[in-house]
C-alpha positions as CSV (number, residue, x, y, z in Angstrom):
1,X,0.0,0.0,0.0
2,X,1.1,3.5,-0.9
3,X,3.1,5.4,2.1
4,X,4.6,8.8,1.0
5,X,8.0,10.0,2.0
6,X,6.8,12.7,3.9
7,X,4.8,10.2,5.9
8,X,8.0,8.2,6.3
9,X,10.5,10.8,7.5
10,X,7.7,12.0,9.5
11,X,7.8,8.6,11.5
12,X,11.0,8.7,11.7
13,X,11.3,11.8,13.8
14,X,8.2,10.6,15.8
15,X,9.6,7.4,16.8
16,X,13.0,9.5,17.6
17,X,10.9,12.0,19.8
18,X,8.8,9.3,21.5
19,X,12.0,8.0,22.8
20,X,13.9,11.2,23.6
21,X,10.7,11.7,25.7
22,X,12.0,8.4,28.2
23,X,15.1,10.0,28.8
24,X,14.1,12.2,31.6
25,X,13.1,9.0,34.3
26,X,16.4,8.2,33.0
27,X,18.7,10.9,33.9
28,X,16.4,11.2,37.3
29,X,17.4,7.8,38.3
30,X,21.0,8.6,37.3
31,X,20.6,11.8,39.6
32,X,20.1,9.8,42.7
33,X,23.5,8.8,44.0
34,X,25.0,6.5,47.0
35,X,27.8,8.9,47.6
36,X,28.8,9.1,51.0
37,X,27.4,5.6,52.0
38,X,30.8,4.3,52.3
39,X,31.5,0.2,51.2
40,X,28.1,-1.1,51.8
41,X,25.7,2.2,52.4
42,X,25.5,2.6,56.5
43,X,28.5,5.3,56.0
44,X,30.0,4.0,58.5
45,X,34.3,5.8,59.3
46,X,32.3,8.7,57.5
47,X,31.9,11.9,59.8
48,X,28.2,13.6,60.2
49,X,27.2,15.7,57.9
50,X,29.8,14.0,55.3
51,X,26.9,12.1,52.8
52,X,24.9,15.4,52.3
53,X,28.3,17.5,51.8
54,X,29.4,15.1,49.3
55,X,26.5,14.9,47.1
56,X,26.1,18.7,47.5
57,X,29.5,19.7,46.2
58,X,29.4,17.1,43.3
59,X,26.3,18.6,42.4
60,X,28.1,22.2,42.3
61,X,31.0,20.6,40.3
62,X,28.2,18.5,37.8
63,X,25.3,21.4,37.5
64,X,23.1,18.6,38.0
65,X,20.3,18.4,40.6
66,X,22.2,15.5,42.6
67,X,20.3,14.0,45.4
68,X,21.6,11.3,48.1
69,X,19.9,8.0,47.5
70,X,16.6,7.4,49.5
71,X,17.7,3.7,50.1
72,X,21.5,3.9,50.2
73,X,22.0,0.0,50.4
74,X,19.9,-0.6,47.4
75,X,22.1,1.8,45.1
76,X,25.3,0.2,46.4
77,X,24.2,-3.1,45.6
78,X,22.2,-2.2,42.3
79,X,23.3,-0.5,38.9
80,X,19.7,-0.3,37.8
81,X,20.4,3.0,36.8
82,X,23.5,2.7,34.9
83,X,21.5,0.0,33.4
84,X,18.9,2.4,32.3
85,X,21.0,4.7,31.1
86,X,22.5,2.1,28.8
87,X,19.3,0.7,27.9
88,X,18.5,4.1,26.3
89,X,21.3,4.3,24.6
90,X,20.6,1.1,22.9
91,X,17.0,1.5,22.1
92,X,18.2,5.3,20.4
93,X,20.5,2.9,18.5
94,X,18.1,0.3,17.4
95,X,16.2,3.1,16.1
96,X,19.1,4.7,14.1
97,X,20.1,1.1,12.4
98,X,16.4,0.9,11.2
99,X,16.2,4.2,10.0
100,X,19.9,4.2,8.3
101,X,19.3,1.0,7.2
102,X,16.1,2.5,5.4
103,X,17.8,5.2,4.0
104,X,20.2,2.4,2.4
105,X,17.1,0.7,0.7
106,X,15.5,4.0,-0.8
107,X,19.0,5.4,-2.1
108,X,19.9,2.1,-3.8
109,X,20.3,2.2,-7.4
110,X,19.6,4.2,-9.8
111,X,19.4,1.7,-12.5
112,X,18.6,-1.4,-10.1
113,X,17.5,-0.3,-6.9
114,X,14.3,1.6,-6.0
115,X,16.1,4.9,-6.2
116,X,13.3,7.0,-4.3
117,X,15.6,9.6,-2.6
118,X,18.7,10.9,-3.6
119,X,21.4,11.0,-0.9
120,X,24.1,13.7,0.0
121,X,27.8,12.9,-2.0
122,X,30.7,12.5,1.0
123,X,33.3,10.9,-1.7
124,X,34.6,10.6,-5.5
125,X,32.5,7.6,-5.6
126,X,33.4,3.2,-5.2
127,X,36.4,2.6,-6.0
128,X,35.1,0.3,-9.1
129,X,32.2,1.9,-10.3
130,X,32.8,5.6,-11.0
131,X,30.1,8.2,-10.1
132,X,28.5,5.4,-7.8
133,X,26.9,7.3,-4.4
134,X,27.8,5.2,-1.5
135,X,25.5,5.4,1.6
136,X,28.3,6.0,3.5
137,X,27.5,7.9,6.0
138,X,24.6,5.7,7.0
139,X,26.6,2.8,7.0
140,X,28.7,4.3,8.9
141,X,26.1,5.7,11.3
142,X,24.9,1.3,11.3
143,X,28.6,0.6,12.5
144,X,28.7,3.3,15.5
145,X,25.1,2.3,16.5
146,X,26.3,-1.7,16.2
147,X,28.9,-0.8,19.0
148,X,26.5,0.8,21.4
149,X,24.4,-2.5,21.0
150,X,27.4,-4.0,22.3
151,X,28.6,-2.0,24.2
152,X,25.0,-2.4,26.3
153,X,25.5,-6.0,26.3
154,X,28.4,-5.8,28.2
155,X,26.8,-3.4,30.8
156,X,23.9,-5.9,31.1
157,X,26.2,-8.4,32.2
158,X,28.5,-6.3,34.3
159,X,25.3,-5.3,35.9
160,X,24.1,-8.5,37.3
161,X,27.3,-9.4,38.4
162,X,27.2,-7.9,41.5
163,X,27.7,-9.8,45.0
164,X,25.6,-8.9,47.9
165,X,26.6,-4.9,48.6
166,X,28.9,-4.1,45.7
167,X,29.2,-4.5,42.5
168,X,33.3,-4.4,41.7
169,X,31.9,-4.3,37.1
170,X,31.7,-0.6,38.1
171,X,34.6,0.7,35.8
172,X,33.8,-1.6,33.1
173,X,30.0,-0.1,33.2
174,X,31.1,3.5,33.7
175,X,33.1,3.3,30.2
176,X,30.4,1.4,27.9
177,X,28.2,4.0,28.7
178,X,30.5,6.7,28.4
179,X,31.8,5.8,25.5
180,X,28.5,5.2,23.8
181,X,27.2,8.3,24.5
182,X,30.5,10.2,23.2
183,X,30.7,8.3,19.6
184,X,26.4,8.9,19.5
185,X,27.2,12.5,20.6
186,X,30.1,13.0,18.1
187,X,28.8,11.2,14.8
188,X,25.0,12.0,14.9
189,X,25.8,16.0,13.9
190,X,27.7,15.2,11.3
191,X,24.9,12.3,10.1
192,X,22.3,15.2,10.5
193,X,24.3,17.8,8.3
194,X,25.8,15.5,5.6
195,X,24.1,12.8,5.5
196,X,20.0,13.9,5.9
197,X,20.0,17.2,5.2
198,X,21.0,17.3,1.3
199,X,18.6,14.4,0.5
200,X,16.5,14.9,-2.0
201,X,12.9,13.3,-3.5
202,X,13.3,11.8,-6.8
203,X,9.7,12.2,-8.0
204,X,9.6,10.9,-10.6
205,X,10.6,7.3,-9.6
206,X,8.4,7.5,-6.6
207,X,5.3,8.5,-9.0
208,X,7.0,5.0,-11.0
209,X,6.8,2.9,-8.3
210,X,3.1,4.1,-7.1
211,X,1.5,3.1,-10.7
212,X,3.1,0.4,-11.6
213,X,2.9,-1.4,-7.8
214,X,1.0,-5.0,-8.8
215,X,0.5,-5.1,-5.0
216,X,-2.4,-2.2,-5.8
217,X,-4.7,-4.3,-7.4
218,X,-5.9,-4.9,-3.9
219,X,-7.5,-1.9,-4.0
220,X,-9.8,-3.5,-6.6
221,X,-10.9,-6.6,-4.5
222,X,-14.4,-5.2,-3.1
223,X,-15.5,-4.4,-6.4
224,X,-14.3,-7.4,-8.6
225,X,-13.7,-9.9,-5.8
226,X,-10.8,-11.6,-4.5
227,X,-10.6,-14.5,-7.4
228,X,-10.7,-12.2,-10.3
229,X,-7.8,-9.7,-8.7
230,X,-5.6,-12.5,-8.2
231,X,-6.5,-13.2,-11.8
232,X,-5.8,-9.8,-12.8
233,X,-2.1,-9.6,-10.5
234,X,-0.8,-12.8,-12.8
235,X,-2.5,-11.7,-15.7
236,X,0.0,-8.0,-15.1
237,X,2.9,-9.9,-14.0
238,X,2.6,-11.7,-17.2
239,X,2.2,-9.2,-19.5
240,X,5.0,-6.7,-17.4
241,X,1.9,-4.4,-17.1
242,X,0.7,-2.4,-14.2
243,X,-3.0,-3.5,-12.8
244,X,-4.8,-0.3,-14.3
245,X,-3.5,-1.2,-17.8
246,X,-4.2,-4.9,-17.8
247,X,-7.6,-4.2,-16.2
248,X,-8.7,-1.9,-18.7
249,X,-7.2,-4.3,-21.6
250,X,-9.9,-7.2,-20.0
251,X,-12.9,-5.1,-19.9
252,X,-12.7,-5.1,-16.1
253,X,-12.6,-1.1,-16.0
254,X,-13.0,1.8,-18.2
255,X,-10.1,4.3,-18.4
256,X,-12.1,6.4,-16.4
257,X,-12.8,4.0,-13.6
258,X,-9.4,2.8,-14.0
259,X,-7.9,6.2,-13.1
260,X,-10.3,6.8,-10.7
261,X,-9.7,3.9,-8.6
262,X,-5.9,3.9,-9.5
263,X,-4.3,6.8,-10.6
264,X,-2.0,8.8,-8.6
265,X,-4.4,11.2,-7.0
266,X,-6.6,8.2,-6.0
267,X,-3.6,6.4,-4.6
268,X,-2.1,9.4,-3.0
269,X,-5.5,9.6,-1.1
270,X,-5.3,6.3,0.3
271,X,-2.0,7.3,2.0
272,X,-3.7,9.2,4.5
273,X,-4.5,7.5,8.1
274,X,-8.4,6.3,8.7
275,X,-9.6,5.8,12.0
């Protein structure tokens, strides 16, 4: 079924700003700190006054809201939070691949692929095809977002392998996450400025594509029924014609009916969401 690029991109940045929306309970259970509890959260050797001082001073030194943690033996046993924080990061990466990996499929060609967008040049082209557009950039973009998948897969594992009141996968945690965030942080402005913001519609091959789709015929199946569209799909495949023209060369339609029911204007109305 017809789905226009507008539509698409527009998903894109919804399913981006649906998760962007989870990371404030993130960065709120990251605010929430154990400093001061000493090894195993009573703060015991510490002097009074030392657990509030703490967390107040990093606070200063951060410019985040720190706060001491309600249950100080549950955050020194537990990296929930870093766990979270990783979690993010993965599902923001997930995300990415599917959308790069998107942008791979509708640049592909021209001659042999479905060529529906035009991507930004960042090099002279492959090194055996001349003039050839690589996707680089979102390939690229798949390989930094690969590593954050991994790099999560270690923290989930550091994570649960804490004993009783600490958990000694701290430093292994604390740099998966860190360095996810930093290559995210680094590589996604330079994906937004080369890599999305030159692309361009090629209309012309989208128009292509939304005529000559057999899958359309579908359209058809409340007024001819299902039998005589699946007739009408092989009878197109066949012939290499698109549904309209096959089913005005049977008599099925006129021209008129035909483009009413399956010209562009007709199809582009079907892209729009029905309750």
């Amino acid at each position: 079924m017809p789905v226009t690029l507008g539509e698409e991109f527009t998903a894109y940045g919804s399913s981006l700003r649906r998760l962007l929306a989870t990371l404030t309970a993130v960065r709120e259970d990251l605010r929430e700190v154990a400093l001061g509890g000493s090894a195993v959260g009573t703060g015991i050797n510490t002097v009074p006054g030392f657990r509030s001082l703490a967390v107040s001073t990093l606070a200063g030194l951060s410019g985040e809201p720190l706060r001491s943690a309600r249950d100080p033996f549950e955050t020194m046993q537990s990296r929930r939070a870093s766990a979270l924080a990783s979690s993010f990061l993965r599902n923001l990466a997930l995300e990415l691949i599917r959308i790069a990996n998107d942008l791979r499929l509708l640049s592909s060609g021209p001659a042999t692929g479905l060529d529906e967008i035009r991507i930004p040049e960042v090099q002279p082209g492959s090194s055996i095809m001349p003039a050839k557009v690589n996707p680089s950039l979102a390939e690229c973009l798949d390989q930094v977002a690969f590593h954050v998948v991994g790099s999560d897969t270690a923290v989930a594992l550091a994570v649960q392998a804490g004993q009783l009141e600490i958990n000694v996968m701290m430093p292994g945690i604390a740099y998966e996450v860190l360095f996810s965030a930093e290559i995210l942080t680094r590589f996604l402005p330079v994906f937004a400025e080369k890599g999305i913001a030159g692309i361009a519609a090629q209309e012309a091959n989208c128009e292509r594509w939304l005529v000559s789709s057999q899958a359309l015929a579908t359209i058809l199946t409340p007024r001819l029924g299902y039998l005589k569209v699946a007739e009408l799909i092989h009878e197109a495949s066949a012939r290499g014609q698109d549904p309209r023209e096959t089913a005005v060369a049977s008599g099925l339609l006129t021209r008129e009916e035909a483009d009413a029911l399956l010209g562009r204007e007709a199809l582009t109305r079907l892209t729009r969401p029905v309750d």
